[in-house]
Structures are given as structure tokens and as C-alpha cells.
C-alpha positions as CSV (number, residue, x, y, z in Angstrom):
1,X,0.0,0.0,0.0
2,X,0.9,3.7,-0.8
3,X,0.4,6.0,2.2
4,X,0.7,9.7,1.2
5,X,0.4,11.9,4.0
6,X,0.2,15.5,4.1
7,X,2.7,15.2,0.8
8,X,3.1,19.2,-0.4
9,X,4.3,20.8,-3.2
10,X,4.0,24.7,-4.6
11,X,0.3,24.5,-3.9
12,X,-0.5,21.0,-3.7
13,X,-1.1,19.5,0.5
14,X,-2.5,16.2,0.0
15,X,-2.8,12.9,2.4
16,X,-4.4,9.8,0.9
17,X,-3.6,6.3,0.7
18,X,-3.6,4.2,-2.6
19,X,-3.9,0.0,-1.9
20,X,-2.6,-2.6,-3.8
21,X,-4.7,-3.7,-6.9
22,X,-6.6,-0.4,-6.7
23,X,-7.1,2.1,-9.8
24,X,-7.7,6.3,-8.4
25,X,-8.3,8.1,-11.7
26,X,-7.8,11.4,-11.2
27,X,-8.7,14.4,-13.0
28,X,-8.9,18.6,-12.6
29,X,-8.6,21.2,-14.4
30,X,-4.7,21.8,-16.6
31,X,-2.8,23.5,-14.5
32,X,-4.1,22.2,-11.3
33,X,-1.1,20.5,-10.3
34,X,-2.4,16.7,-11.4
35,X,1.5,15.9,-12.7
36,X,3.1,18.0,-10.1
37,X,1.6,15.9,-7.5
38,X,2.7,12.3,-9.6
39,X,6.0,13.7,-9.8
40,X,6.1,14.5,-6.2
41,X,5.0,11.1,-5.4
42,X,7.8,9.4,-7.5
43,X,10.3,11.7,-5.9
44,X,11.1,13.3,-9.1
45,X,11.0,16.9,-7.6
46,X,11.8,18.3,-4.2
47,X,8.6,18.4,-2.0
48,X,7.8,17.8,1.5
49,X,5.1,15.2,3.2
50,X,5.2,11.8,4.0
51,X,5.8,8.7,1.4
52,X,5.3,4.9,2.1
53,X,4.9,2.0,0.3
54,X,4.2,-0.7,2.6
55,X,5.0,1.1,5.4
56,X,8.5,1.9,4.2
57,X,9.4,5.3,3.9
58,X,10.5,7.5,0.3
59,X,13.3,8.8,1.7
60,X,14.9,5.9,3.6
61,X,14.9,3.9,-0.3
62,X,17.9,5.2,-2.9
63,X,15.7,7.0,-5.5
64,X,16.6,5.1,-8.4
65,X,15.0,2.3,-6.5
66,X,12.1,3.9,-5.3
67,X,10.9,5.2,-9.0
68,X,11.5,1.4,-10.1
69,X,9.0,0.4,-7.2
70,X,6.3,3.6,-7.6
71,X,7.1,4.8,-11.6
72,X,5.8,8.0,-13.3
73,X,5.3,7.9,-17.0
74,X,4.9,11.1,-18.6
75,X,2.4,12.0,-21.6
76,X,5.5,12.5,-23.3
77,X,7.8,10.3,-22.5
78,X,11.6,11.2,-22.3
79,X,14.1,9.6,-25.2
80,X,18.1,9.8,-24.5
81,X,19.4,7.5,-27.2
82,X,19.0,7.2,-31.0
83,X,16.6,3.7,-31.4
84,X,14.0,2.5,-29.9
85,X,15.9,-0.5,-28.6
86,X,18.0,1.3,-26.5
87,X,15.1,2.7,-24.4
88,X,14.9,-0.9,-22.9
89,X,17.1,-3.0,-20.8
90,X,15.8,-6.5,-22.3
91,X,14.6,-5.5,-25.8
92,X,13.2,-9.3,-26.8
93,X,11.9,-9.9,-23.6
94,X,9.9,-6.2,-24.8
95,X,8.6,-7.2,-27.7
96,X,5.5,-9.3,-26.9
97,X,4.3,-6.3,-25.1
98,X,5.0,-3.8,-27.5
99,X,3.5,-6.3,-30.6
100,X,0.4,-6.3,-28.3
101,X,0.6,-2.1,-27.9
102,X,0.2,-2.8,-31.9
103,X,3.5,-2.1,-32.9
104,X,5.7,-4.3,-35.1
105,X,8.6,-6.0,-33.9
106,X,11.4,-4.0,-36.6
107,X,10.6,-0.8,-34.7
108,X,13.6,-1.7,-31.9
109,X,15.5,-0.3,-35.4
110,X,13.6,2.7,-35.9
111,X,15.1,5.8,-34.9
112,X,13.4,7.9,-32.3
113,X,12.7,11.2,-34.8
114,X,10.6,8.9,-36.7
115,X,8.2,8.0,-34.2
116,X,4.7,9.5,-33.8
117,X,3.8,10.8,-31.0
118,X,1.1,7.8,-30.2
119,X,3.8,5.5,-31.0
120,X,6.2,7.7,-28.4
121,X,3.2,7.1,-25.7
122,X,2.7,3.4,-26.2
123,X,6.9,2.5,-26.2
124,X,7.1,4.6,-23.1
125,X,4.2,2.7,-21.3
126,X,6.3,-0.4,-22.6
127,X,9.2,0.8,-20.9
128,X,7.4,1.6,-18.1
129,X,5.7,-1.4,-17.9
130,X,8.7,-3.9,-18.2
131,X,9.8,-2.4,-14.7
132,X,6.3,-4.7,-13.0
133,X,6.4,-1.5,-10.6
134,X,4.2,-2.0,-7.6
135,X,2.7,1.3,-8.3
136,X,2.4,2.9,-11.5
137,X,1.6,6.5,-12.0
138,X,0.3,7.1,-15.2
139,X,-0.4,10.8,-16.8
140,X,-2.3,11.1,-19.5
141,X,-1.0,7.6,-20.6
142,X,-4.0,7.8,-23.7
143,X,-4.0,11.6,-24.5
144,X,-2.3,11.5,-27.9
145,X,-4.2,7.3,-29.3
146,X,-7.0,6.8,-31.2
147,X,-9.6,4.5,-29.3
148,X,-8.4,1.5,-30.3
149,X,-5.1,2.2,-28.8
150,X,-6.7,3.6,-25.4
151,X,-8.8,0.1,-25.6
152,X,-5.7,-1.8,-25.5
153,X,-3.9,0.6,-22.8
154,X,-6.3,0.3,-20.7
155,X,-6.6,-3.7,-21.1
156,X,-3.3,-4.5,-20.1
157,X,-3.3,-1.7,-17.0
158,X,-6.4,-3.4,-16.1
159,X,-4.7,-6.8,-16.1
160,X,-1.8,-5.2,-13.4
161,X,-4.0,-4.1,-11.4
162,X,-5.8,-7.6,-11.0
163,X,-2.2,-8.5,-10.3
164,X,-2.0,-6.0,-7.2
165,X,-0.3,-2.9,-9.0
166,X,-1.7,0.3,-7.3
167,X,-2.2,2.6,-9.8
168,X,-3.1,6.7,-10.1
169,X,-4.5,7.2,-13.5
170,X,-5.0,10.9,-14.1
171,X,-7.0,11.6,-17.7
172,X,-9.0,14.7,-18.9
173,X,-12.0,11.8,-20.0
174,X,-14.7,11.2,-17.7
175,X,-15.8,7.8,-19.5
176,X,-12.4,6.7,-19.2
177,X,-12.0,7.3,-15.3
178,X,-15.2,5.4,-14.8
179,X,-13.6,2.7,-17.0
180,X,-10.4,2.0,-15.4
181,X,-11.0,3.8,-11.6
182,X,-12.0,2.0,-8.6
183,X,-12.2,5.6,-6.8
184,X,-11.7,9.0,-8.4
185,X,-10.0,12.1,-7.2
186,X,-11.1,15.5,-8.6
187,X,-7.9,18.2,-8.2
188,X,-9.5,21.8,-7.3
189,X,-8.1,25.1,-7.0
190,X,-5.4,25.5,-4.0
191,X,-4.2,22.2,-4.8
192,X,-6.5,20.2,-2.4
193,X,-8.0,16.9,-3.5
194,X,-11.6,15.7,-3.5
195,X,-12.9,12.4,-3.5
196,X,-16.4,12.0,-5.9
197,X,-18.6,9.6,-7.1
198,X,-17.6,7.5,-10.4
């Protein structure tokens, strides 16, 4: 289980806590602070607050391992090398995942300029993915694919999270939070969080 307490960041103070094999969509306005507050929780920018996962706390794990455990992916992901391949640690062992995100197995060649951006968002949720995170922070995961992509997406997240990943889901679609939340978190102005009705 993920225990946020009291976690605070510019203008975000939020406690909740996220259980294993649960799904929080969470949505607000842009701008609110959805990804600041994802970030945060992934210790990928200084805030303050109390982190656990499994009683554990953030700051007591080295942070390479703690973002292995409780991963953000971005809506745009970040690239640092020239193919695809390189992105990943165990390219083959990839592949069956990324054939499934309906993407052939020759693009471990392509070079990363010649990816669209949907094709950029369903490698990084590979990437992501091949970690088997217990908690998985997802960002617009299915802003920029057409809805048989998001279909897909939103298969195999289902499928971790019957495996016991915790994951926050935040998405600007309404249908889609009802689709993949077991709870959902509305973000409103001062950076405070409330829980509504799916």
C-alpha cells in the first residue's frame, strides 16, 4: 500500500492512501497540479510530506530504486538514445508487449525522430511497464491514441491491477476514469483533492 500523507508541493497538500490492486483516476482542471503531484509522489521533484509504500518510507529507499518500485510515466515520455531499442534493458523480452501495444517488432530499429507521437506514448508505457512496478503513476497515458489504442492501454493496465499494482490514472476523460478507476479524485483550486462519485 501507498500511504501519502500530508505530501506538499507549490500549492499542492494532500494525504491519501492508494492499496494494492486499486485504480484512483484522477482528473482537474490543466494547470491544477495533477502531474506536479505524480511527480512528487515518484520523488522526481523536491517536496515535502510523508511517502510509504508498505510502510517503508521514500526517503529511507535510494531513488533510483524507489521510482523502479512507484514509476511516473509522462504523456511524453523522455528519449536519450538514437533507437528504440536502446530505451529498454531486455529489448526481446519487450517485444510481446510492444507487438500487443500494436507495434511491429522491426521498430527496436527505428530511430526515435521517426516516431509519432502515439507510438512515443505506447513504447514509453512499454518501458514503463517492463519495470512490474508495484505502483504505477500514469499521466495522460492515452492523450495522444485513437480508441483502439486507449482500448488496449487500458486492457493490459487493467490486467496489473488484478495482479496487485496500485495505480493513479489521471486523464482529462470522464468515460475513461469510470472505465479504469475504482475511486476518483477530482484536483480543485489550491491544490487540495476531493474524493467523488464515479
Amino acid at each position: 500500500m501507498l500511504t501519502i500523507s500530508a505530501l506538499t508541493r507549490l500549492h499542492i497538500s494532500v494525504s491519501f492512501e492508494l492499496r494494492d490492486g486499486e485504480c484512483i483516476a484522477l482528473q482537474g482542471p490543466s494547470g491544477v497540479g495533477k502531474s506536479l503531484l505524480l511527480r512528487a509522489i515518484a520523488d522526481l521533484d523536491p517536496n515535502e510530506g510523508t511517502v510509504k509504500l508498505d510502510g517503508t518510507l521514500r526517503e529511507t529507499v535510494p531513488a533510483p530504486l524507489w521510482r523502479k518500485q512507484v514509476t511516473y510515466l509522462a504523456a511524453e515520455p523522455g528519449w536519450w538514445a538514437d533507437t528504440v531499442q536502446e530505451h529498454f534493458t531486455a529489448w526481446d523480452d519487450a517485444m510481446p508487449l510492444v507487438a500487443r501495444l500494436g507495434l511491429p517488432p522491426s521498430c527496436g530499429t527505428w530511430p526515435i525522430q521517426r516516431l509519432s507521437t502515439g507510438e512515443k506514448q505506447r513504447l514509453g508505457l512499454a518501458r514503463g511497464l517492463m519495470l512490474r512496478s508495484r505502483v504505477l503513476l500514469l499521466d495522460e497515458p492515452t492523450s495522444a491514441l485513437d480508441a483502439t489504442s486507449t482500448a488496449i492501454v487500458e486492457s493490459i493496465v487493467t490486467e496489473r491491477i488484478s495482479g496487485g499494482t496500485g495505480v493513479i490514472w489521471s486523464t482529462h476523460d470522464r468515460a475513461q476514469a469510470r472505465r479504469v478507476g475504482s475511486r476518483l479524485f477530482v484536483m480543485v483550486g489550491g491544490g487540495r483533492i476531493e474524493e467523488h462519485q464515479l
